[in-house]
C-alpha positions in Angstrom: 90.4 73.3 75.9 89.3 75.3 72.9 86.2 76.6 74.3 88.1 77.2 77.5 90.7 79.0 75.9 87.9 80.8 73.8 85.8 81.8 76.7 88.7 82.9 78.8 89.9 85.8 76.2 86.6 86.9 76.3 85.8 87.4 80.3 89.2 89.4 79.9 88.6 91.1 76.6 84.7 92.6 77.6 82.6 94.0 79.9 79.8 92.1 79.4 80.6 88.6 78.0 77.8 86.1 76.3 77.1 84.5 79.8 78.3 80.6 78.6 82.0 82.1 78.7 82.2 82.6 82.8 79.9 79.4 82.9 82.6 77.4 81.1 85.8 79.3 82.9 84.0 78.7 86.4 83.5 75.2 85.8 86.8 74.6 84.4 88.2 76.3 87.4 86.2 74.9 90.0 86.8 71.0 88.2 90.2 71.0 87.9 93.7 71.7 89.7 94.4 74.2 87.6 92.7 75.3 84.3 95.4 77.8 83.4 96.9 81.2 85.4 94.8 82.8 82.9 91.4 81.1 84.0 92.4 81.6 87.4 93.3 85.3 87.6 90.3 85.5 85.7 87.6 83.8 88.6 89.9 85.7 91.4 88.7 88.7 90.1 85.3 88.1 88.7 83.5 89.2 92.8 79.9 89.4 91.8 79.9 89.0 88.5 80.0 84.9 88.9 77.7 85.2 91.9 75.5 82.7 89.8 77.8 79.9 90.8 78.6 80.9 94.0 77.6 77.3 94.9 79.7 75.8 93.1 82.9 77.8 93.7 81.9 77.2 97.6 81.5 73.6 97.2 85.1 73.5 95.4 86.4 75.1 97.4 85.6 72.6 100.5 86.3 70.1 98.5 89.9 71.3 97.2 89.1 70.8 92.9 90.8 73.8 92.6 92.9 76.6 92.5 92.5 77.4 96.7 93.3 81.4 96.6 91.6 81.6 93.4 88.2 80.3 94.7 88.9 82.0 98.0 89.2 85.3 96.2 86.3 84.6 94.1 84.0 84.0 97.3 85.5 86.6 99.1 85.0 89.1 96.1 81.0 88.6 96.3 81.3 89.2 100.2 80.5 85.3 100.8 81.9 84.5 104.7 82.4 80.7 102.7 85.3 82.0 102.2 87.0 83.1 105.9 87.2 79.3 106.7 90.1 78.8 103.3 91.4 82.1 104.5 92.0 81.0 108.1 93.6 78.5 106.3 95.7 80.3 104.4 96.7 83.0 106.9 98.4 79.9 108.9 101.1 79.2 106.0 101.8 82.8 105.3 100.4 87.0 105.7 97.2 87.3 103.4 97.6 89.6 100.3 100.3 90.3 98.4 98.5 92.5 96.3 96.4 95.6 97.0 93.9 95.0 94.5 93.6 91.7 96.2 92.9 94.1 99.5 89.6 95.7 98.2 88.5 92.3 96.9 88.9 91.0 101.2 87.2 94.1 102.1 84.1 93.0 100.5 83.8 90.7 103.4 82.0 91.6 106.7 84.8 93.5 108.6 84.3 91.9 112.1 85.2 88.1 110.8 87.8 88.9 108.6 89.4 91.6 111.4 90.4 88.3 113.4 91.9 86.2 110.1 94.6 89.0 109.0 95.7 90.8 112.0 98.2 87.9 113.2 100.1 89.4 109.8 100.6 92.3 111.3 101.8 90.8 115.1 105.0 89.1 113.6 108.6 90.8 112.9 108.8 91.9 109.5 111.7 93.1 107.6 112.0 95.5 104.3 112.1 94.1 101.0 110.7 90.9 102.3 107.8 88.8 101.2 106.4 89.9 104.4 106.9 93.6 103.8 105.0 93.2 100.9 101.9 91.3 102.9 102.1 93.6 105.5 101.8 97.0 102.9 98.9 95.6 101.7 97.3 94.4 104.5 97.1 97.9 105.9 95.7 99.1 102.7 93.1 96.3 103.7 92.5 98.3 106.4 92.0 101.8 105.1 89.8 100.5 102.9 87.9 99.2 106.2 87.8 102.9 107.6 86.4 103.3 111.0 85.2 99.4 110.8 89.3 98.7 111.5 88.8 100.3 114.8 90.0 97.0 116.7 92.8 96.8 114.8 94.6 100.5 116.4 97.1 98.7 118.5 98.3 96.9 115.5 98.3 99.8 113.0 100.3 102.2 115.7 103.0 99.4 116.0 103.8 99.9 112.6 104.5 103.8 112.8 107.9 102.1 114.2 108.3 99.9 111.2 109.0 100.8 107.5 105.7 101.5 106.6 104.6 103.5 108.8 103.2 106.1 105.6 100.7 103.3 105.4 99.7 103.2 108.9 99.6 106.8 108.9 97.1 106.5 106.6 95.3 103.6 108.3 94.9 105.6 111.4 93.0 109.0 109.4 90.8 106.4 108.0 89.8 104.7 111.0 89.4 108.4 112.4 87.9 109.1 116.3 88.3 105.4 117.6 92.2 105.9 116.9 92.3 109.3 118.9 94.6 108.2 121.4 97.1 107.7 118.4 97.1 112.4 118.4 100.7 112.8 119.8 102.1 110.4 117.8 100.8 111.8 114.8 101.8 115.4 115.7 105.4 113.6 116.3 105.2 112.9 112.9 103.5 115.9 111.5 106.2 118.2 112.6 109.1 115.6 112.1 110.1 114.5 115.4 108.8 111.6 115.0 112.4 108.9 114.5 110.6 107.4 111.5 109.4 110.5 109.6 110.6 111.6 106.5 109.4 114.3 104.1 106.2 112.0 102.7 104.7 111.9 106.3 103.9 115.8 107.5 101.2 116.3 105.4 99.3 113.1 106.0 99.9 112.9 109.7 98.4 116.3 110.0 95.5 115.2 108.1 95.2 112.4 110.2 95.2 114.1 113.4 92.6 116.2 112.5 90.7 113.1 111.5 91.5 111.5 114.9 90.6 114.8 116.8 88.5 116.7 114.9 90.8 119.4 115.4 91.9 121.1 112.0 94.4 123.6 113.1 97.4 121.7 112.0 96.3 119.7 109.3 95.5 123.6 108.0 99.0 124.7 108.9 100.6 121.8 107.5 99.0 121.3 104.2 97.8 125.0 104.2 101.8 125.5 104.0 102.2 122.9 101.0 99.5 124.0 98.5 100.9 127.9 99.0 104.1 126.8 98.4 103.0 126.1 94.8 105.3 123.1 94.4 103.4 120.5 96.6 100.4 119.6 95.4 100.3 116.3 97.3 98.7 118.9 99.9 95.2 119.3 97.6 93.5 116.0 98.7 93.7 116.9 102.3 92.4 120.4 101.9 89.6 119.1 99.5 88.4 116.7 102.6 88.8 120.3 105.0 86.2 121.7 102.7 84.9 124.8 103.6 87.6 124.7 106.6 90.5 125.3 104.5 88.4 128.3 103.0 91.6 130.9 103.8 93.5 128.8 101.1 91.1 128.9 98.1 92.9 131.3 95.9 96.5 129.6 96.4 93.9 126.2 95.3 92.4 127.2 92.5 95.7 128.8 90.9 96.7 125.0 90.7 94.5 124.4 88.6 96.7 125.9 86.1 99.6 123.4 87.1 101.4 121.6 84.0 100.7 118.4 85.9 97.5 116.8 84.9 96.8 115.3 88.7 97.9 118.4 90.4 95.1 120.1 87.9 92.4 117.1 89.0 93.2 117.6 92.7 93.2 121.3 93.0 89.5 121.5 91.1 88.6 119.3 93.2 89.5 120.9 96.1 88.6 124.0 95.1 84.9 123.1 94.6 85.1 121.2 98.1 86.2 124.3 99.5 84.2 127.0 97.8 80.8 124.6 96.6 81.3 126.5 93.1 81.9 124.5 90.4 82.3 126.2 87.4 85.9 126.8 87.8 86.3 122.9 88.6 84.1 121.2 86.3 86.1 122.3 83.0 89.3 120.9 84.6 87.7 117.7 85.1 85.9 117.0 82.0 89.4 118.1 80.3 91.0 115.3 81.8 88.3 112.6 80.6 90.1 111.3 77.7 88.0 108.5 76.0 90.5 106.5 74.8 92.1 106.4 78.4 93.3 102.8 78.8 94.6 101.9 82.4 97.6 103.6 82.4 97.9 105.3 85.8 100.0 108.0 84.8 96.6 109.8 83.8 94.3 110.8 86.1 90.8 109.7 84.1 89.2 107.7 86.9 89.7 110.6 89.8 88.4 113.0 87.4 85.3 111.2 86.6 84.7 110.4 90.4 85.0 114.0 91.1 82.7 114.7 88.5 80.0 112.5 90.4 80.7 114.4 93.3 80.1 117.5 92.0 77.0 115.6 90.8 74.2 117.6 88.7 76.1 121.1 87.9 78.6 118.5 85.7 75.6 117.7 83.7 78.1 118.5 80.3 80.2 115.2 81.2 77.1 112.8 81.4 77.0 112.2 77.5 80.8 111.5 77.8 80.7 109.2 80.5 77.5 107.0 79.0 79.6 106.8 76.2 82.8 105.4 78.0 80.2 103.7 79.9 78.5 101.5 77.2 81.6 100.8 75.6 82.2 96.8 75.3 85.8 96.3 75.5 87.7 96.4 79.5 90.8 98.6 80.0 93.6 97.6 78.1 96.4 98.6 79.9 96.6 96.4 83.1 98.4 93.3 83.5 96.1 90.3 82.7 96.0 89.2 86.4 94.3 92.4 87.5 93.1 93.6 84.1 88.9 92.4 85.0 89.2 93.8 89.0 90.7 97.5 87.3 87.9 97.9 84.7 84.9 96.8 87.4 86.4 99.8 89.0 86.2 101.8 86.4 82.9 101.0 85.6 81.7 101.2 89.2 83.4 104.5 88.7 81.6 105.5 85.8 78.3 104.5 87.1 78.3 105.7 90.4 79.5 109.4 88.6 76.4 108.9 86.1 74.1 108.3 89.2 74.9 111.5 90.7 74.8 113.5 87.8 72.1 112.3 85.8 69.9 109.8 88.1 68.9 106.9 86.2 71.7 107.5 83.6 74.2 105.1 84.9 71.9 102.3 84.5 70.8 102.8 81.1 74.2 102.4 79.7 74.5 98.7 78.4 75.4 98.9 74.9 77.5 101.3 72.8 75.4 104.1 71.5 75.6 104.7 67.6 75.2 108.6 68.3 77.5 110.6 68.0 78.7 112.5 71.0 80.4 115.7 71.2 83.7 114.7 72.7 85.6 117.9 74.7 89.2 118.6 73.4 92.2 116.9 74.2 93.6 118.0 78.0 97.5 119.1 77.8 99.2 116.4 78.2 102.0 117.6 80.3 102.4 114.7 82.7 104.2 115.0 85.7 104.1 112.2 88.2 102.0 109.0 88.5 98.5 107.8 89.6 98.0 107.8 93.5 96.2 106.3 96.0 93.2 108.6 97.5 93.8 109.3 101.5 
């Protein structure tokens, strides 16, 4: 229990543990009932990083030695279909996911088997506050992960714009984009208000969506066009910033965000700005300000979305690449996050980090595997004037 208690710290504590450590929490998981919550969480989360004993988890798994959503996850994570037979399972007790980490780890799965296992969650009454609610939330963030692959799953997804999470399925729908274009009036409904379940989060997104349904961006302009000049709401920026060049009358009222005291109104309107405009010089300051290296998790700072940007924006951010191999080699995981999701956040990160490198600095992003003992030129601290909390991307 000592090694197991040993080896479980360390898959949660680095990046890049000695390899024993997920050979003994795997087997402990995959032998037992239940090693622990800890070693659980831990296997849930691990996706491709115990690929190795993918075997073994599957075998488990048939068997029942263990943990069943654990070793479901853990299958489902690597993109293994051995795991749609357990889910099938479990989707005839209750509504799969509670959790919308736990979404993106089901969307590594092949979209067209695991369409058929989770939409019956979405078919039954559901009330607010529930249990269900809860499944059904994440669920649909299932499904905007999916993008255009949800397609099937329209008739579903417009029967919750009459439910109380209908923001979700707005979202959904934009996401799954022309296959959901006979979902346009409905959105407008809710893009101007009409609609009986809008309220003041939905006319922004609905617009966005319609254009996304239609390809018609004269009122997802108006709409969010109106927002951003407003100078107030700059929940607007992410839908101007996927306009691009379209939303090209509403540059200057953009890039005079970028002066904002909030950090993620900052992030969003340099981004945007550079979508609209393709110049980056006024952006890529903004967004290497907002790298802080000793970011831990906490989601009130906008680290990740600035570094993703930054790989957008690709080889004119060539200034952040020392930063980010830095972050990048760095041994320890996030702090911040609850144990349970503390492994699935930093993967992010990482896949974050890497994928930014890639762009910027081809062949950067896989050199990073140990901490560098140079020292890097770190930019100053951003203001940290924080407004507001991290957000979902639309």
């Amino acid at each position: 229990m000592i090694r197991l208690a040993v080896a479980t710290r360390a898959v949660y504590r680095y990046r890049r543990p000695e390899p024993w450590c997920w050979d003994v929490v795997v087997k402990a998981v995959c032998d037992v009932k239940s090693a622990g919550l800890d070693a659980d969480h831990a296997v849930a989360q691990a996706g491709p990083a115990v690929s190795a004993h993918a075997d073994r988890i599957a075998v488990a798994l048939d068997l029942r030695t263990g943990p069943v959503s654990a070793l479901t996850l853990a299958l489902a994570g690597m993109g293994d279909v051995r795991a749609l037979p357990a889910l099938r399972s479990l989707a005839r007790d209750r509504p799969l996911s509670y959790d919308h980490l736990h979404a993106r780890i089901l969307a590594a799965l092949p979209a067209a088997e695991l369409l058929p296992v989770v939409l019956p969650g979405l078919r039954q009454e559901q009330e607010p506050e529930s249990e269900q609610y809860d499944a059904s939330t994440s669920l649909l963030e299932l499904l905007a992960v999916m993008g255009p692959a949800a397609a099937p799953a329209v008739p579903e997804v417009v029967r919750c714009l009459d439910t109380p999470y209908a923001y979700d399925a707005l979202r959904v729908l934009g996401r799954i984009g022309p296959a959901a274009a006979g979902t346009a009036n409905r959105l407008v409904d809710f893009a101007t208000g009409r609609a009986p379940r809008a309220d003041r989060r939905h006319p922004r997104l609905a617009a966005w969506a319609h254009w996304r349904v239609t390809g018609d961006p004269t009122l997802a302009l108006d709409v969010c066009g109106a927002a951003v000049r407003s100078g107030t709401a700059g929940h607007g920026l992410p839908f101007l910033a996927d306009l691009g060049p379209l939303a090209a009358a509403h540059a200057d009222a953009v890039r005079g965000l970028t002066e904002s005291p909030g950090a993620w109104t900052r992030v969003a309107a340099a981004h945007a700005y550079w979508r609209i405009t393709g110049d980056p010089e006024p952006a890529v300051p903004v967004l290497l300000a907002e790298v802080d290296p000793a970011w831990a998790g906490h989601p009130a700072m906008p680290v990740q979305e600035a570094v993703r940007h930054l790989g957008e924006i690709g080889a004119p951010a060539a200034a952040a690449a020392p930063l980010l191999g830095w972050i990048l080699a760095q041994e320890e995981r996030l702090g911040h996050p609850f144990q349970r999701i503390r492994i699935l956040a930093d993967a992010a990160y990482v896949r974050t980090l890497t994928e930014a490198l890639e762009r910027i600095a081809p062949g950067a992003g896989g050199s990073a595997r140990a901490p560098s003992k140079e020292l890097v030129r770190l930019p100053a601290p951003a203001r940290r004037r924080i407004f507001g909390f991290g957000r979902r991307s639309v």
